[in-house]
N, C-alpha and C positions, 0 to 999 in steps of 0.2 A: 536595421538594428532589431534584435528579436525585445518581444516582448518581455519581461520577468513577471512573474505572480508574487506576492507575499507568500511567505512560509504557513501565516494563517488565514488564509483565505482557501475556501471551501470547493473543490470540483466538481460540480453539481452534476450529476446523472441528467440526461436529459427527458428523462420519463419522473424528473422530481417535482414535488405537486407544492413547492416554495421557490421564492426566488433567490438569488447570491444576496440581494438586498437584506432578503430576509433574514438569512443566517447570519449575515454581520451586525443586523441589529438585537437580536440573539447575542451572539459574542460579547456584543457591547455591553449588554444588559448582565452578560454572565461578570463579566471584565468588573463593573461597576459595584458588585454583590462580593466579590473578592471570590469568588466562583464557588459559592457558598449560599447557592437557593435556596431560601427558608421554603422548608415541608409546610403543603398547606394545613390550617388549625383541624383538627379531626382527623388528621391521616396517620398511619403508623408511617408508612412511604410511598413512593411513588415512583412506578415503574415508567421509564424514558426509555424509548424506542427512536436513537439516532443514525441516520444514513451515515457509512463507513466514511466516506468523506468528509463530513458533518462531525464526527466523530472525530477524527484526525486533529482537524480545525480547531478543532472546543480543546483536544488534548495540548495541541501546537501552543495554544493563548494560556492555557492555566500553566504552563513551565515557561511561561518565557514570565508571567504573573509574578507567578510563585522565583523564578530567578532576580527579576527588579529588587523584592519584596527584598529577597535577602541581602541583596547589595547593599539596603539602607541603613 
């Protein structure tokens, strides 16, 4: 029987300098914030630099978020 992946779960490059652990707990944390990270106090913003897969994953979670949200 083949494997399946979750739709939000991350394909990590193998020259990436995190784990899959890592970016789910990432997710998790994004998941929990309503994917709505407060800017730290004294910043106008803050530039994020995500790997294309990282990316994907983070997009994957806030529209599946964001679809729950509205069912309710």
């Amino acid at each position: 029987m083949p494997r399946t992946r979750s739709r939000t779960s991350a394909r990590l490059p193998r020259s990436a300098d995190y784990s899959a652990q890592l970016v789910d707990e990432f997710l998790v944390e994004e998941d929990r914030n309503g994917f709505r990270t407060p800017i730290p106090e004294g910043c106008n913003f803050v530039v994020v630099s995500l790997d294309k897969s990282v990316a994907k994953a983070l997009r994957d979670r806030e529209r599946a978020y964001l679809a729950a949200k509205s069912k309710q």
